[in-house]
C-alpha positions as CSV (number, residue, x, y, z in Angstrom):
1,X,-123.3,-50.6,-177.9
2,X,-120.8,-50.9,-175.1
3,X,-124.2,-50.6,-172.7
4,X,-125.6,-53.7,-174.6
5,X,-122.6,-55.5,-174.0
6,X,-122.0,-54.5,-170.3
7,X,-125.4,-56.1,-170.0
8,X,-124.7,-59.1,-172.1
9,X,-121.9,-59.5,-169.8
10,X,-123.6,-59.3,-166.2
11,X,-126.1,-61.6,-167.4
12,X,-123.8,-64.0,-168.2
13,X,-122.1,-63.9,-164.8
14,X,-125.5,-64.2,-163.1
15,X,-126.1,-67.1,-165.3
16,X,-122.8,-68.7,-164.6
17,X,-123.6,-68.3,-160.6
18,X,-127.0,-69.4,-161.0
19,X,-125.6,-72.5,-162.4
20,X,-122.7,-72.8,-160.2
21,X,-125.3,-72.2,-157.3
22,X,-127.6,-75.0,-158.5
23,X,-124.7,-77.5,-158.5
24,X,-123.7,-77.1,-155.1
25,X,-125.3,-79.6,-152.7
26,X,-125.8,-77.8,-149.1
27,X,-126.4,-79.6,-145.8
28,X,-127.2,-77.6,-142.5
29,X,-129.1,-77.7,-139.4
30,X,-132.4,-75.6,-139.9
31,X,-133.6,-73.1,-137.3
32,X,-136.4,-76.0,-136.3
33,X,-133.9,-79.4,-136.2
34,X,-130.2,-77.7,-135.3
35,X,-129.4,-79.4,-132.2
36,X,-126.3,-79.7,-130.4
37,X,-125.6,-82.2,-127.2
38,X,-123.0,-82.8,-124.8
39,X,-123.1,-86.2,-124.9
40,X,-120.4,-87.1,-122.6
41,X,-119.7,-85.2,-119.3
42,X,-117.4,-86.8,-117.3
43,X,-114.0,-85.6,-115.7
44,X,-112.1,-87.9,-117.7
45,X,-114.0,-87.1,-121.3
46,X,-116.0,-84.2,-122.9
47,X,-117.7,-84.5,-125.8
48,X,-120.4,-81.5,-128.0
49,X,-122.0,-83.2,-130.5
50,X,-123.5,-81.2,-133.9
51,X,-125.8,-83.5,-136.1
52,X,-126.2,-82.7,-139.6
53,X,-129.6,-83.7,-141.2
54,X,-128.7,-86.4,-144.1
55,X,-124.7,-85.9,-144.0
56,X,-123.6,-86.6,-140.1
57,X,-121.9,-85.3,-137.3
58,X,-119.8,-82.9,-136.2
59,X,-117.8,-83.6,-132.7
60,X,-115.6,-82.0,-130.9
61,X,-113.9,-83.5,-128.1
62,X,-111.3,-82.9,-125.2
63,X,-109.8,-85.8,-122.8
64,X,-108.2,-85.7,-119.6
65,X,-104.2,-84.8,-119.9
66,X,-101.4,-83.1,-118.7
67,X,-101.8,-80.8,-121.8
68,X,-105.0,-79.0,-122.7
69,X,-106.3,-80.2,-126.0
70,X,-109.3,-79.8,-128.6
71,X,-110.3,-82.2,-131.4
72,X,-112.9,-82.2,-133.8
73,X,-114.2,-84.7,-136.1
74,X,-116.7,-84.8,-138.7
75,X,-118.3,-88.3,-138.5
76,X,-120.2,-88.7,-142.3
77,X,-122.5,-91.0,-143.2
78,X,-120.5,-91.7,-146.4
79,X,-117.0,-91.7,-146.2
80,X,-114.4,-90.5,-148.4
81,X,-113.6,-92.4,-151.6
82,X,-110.6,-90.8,-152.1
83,X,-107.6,-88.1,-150.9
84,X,-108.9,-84.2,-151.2
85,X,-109.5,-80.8,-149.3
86,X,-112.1,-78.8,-148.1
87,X,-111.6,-75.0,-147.1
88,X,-113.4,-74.4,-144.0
89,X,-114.8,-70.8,-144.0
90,X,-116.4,-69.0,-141.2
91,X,-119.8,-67.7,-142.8
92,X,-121.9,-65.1,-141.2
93,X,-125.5,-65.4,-140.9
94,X,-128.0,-64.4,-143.2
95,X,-129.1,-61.3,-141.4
96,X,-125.3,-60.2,-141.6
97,X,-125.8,-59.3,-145.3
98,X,-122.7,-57.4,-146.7
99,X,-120.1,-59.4,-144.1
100,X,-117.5,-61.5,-146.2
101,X,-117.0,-64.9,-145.3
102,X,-113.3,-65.5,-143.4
103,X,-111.3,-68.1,-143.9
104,X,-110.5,-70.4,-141.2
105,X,-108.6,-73.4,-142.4
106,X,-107.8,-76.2,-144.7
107,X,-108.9,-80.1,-144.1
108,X,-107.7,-83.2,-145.5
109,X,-109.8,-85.6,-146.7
110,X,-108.6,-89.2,-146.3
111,X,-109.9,-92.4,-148.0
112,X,-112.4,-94.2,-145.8
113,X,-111.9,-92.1,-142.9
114,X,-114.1,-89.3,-141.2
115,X,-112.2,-85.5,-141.4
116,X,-110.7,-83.3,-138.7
117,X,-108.6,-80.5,-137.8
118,X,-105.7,-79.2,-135.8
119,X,-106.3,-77.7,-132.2
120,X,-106.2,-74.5,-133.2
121,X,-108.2,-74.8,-135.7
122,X,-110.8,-76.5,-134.1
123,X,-111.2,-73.8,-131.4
124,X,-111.5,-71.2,-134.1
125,X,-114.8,-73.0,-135.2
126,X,-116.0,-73.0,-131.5
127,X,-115.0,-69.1,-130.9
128,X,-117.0,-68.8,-134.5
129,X,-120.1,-70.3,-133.6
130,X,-119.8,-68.7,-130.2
131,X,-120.3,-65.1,-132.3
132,X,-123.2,-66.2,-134.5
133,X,-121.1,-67.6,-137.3
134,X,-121.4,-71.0,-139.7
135,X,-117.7,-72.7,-139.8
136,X,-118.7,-74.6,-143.5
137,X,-116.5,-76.9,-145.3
138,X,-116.8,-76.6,-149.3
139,X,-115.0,-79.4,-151.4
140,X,-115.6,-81.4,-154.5
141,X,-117.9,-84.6,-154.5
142,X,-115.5,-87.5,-155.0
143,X,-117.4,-89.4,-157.6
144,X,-118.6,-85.6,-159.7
145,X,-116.0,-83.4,-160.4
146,X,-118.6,-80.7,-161.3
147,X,-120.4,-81.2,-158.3
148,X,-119.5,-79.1,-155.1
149,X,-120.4,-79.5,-151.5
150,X,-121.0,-77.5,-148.7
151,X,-121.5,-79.0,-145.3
152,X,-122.1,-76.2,-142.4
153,X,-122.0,-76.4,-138.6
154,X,-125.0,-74.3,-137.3
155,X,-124.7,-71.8,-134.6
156,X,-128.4,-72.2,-133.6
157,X,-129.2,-73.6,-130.1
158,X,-125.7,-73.7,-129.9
159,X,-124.7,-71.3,-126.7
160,X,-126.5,-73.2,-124.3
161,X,-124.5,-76.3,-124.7
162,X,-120.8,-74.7,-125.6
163,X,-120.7,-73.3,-121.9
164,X,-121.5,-76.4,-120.6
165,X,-118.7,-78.3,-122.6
166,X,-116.4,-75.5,-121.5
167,X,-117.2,-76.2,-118.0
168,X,-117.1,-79.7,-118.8
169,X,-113.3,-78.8,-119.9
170,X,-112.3,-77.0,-117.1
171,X,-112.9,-80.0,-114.7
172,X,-111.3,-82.3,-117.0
173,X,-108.2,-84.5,-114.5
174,X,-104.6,-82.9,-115.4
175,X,-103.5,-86.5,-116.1
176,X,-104.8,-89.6,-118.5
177,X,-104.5,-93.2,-118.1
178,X,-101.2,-93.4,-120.1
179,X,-99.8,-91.0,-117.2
180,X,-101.2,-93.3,-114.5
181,X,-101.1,-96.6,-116.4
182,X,-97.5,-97.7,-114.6
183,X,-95.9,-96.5,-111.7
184,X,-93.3,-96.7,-109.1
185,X,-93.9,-96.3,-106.3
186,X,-91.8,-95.9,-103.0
187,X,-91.6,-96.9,-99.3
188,X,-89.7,-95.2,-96.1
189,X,-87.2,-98.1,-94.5
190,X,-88.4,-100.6,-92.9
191,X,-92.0,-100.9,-93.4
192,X,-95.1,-100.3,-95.7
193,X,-95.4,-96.7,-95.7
194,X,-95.1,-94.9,-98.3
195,X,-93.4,-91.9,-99.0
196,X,-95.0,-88.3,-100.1
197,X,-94.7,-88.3,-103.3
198,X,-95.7,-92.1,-104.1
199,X,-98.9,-91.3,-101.6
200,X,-99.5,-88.0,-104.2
201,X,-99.1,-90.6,-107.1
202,X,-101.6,-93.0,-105.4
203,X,-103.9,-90.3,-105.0
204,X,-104.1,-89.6,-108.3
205,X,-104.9,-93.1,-109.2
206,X,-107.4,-93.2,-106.5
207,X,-109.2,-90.1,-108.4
208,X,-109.1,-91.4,-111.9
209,X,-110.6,-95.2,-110.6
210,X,-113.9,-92.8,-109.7
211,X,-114.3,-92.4,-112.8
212,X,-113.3,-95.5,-114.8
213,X,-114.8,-98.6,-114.5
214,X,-112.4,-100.3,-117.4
215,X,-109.5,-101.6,-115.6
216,X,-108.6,-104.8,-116.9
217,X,-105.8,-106.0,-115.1
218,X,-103.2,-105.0,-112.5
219,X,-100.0,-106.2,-111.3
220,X,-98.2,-105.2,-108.7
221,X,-94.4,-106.5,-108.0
222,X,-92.4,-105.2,-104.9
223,X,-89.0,-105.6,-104.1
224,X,-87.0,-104.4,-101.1
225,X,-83.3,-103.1,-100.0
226,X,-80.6,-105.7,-98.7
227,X,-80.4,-104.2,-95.2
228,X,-81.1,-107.2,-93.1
229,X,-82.2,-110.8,-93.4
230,X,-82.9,-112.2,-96.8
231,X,-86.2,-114.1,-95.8
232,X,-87.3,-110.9,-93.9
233,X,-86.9,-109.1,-96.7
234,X,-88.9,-111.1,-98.7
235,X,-91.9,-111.0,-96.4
236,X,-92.2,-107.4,-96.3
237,X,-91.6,-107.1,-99.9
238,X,-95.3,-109.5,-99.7
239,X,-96.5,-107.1,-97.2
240,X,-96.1,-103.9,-98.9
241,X,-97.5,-105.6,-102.1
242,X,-100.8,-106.9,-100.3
243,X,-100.9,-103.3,-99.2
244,X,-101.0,-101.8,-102.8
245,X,-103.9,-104.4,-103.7
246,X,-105.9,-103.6,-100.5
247,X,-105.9,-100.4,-101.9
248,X,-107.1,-100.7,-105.2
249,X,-110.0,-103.3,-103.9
250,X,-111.0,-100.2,-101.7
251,X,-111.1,-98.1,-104.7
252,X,-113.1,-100.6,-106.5
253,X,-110.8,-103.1,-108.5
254,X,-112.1,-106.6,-108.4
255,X,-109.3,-108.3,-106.2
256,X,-109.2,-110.8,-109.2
257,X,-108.0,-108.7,-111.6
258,X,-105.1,-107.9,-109.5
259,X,-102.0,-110.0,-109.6
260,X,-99.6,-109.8,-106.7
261,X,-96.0,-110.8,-106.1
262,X,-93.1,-110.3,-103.6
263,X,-89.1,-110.6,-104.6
264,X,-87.9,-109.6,-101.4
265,X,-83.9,-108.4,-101.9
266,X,-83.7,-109.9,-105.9
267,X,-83.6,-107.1,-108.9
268,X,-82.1,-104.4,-107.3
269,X,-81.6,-101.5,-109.7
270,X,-79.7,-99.4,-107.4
271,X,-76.7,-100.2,-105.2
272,X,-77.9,-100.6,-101.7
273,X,-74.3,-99.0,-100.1
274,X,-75.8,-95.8,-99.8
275,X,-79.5,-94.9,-98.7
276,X,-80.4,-93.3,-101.8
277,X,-79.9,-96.6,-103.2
278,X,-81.5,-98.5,-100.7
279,X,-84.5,-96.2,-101.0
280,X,-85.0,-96.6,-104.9
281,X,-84.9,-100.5,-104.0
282,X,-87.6,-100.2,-101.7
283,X,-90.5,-100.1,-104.3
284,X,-93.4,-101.2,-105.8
285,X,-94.1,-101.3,-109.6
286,X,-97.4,-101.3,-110.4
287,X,-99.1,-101.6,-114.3
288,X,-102.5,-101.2,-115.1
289,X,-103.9,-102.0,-118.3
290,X,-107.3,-101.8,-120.3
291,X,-108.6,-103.2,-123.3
């Protein structure tokens, strides 16, 4: 009797995950259609690219900046209808039979907007991949309470392509527009030469315009110490801002977009009785802007 029942019961659970098997809806890459692309390749933007057949794409991404950084985003085709959240599991490969699944980490689903994860997290799923591993995302259907999903990020074809991103990375600038966007910048007395470490921040600048063709507008205001006549002043506060535009014309600004203007001795922000003062008056402020 207790036999009969023992295999009553066994049926039953293979019945139960039968069922709960059938209402799962999977999307994948195949081993023919898994692709992955690096899409962008620039030293100012990286991005690897995963599509999934019928659901999307997965996209990780890392952007010029003082600080390292990661991001991934999972671009669907039908957006969320309302606030959830999916475990991500790492899941090994069918040839890995017997290896548990691990888990990696929890996503938010947001209405009406595409899903991502943490830095950490998101380099998890890479290091994952790397080994052979599917990072999949299970979650409830919005609009079936009984119907579950699981969306999984193929590690086929995918080496090839992560070492390239990672090189990609590595030559990513250590600054972004927002660190470049406005500056000050500083002159030794008397003329328009700059000193060292406004010539560093023009370098810089200089670098990042390689590889940005976006710049909007620039203005550039400069301003000068009190040592000296007012008018003269005033003309090579002109002359060290004509100097600033030449340079961004030779690094490829349209000399339209760039708006120039000298204030010669007016809106000091520093006393000019000592020469630290009269230094931090001798400057030019710059602000770029995109749209």
């Amino acid at each position: 009797m207790l036999n009969v029942l023992l295999s009553t019961f066994v049926v039953g659970l293979c019945i139960f995950a039968s069922a709960v098997e059938a209402d799962m809806r999977r999307y994948s890459g195949s081993l023919e259609n898994s692709k992955w692309q690096l899409t962008t390749e620039t030293k100012l933007q990286c991005d690897l690219i995963h599509e999934i057949p019928n659901y999307g794409h997965a996209v990780f991404s890392a952007e010029a900046s003082k600080m390292a950084n990661l991001a991934f985003e999972l671009d669907i085709m039908r957006l969320p209808a309302d606030y959830s959240l999916a475990n991500i599991e790492s899941v090994p490969p069918r040839w890995k039979p017997g290896t548990p699944s691990k888990p990696i980490t929890t996503m938010q689903w947001r209405k009406q907007f595409n899903g991502d994860v943490d830095e950490k997290s998101a380099w998890v799923m890479l290091t994952e991949l790397e080994k052979g591993n599917f990072p999949t995302l299970y979650y409830t259907d919005w609009h079936n309470r009984h119907d579950r999903v699981a969306v999984s990020l193929s590690a086929t074809n995918f080496a090839d392509n992560y070492y390239k991103f990672l090189s990609c990375v590595d030559k990513l600038l250590p600054y972004s527009f927002d660190d470049i966007a406005q500056l000050t910048l500083n002159f030794e007395f008397g003329g328009a030469e700059l000193d060292k470490d406004s010539k560093n921040k023009l370098a810089q600048v200089r670098e990042y315009l390689k590889h940005d063709k976006e710049i909007e507008s620039i203005t550039v205001k400069a301003y000068s110490d009190s040592f000296g006549g007012r008018w003269h002043n005033l003309q090579v506060s002109k002359k060290r801002a004509a100097e600033i535009k030449q340079f961004f014309v030779n690094a490829g600004v349209a000399a339209d977009k760039i708006d120039v203007e000298g204030f010669g001795e007016r809106r000091h922000i520093a006393s000019n009785q000592t020469e630290l003062g009269r230094e931090e008056n001798r400057r030019v402020v710059v602000q770029m802007s995109k749209p």
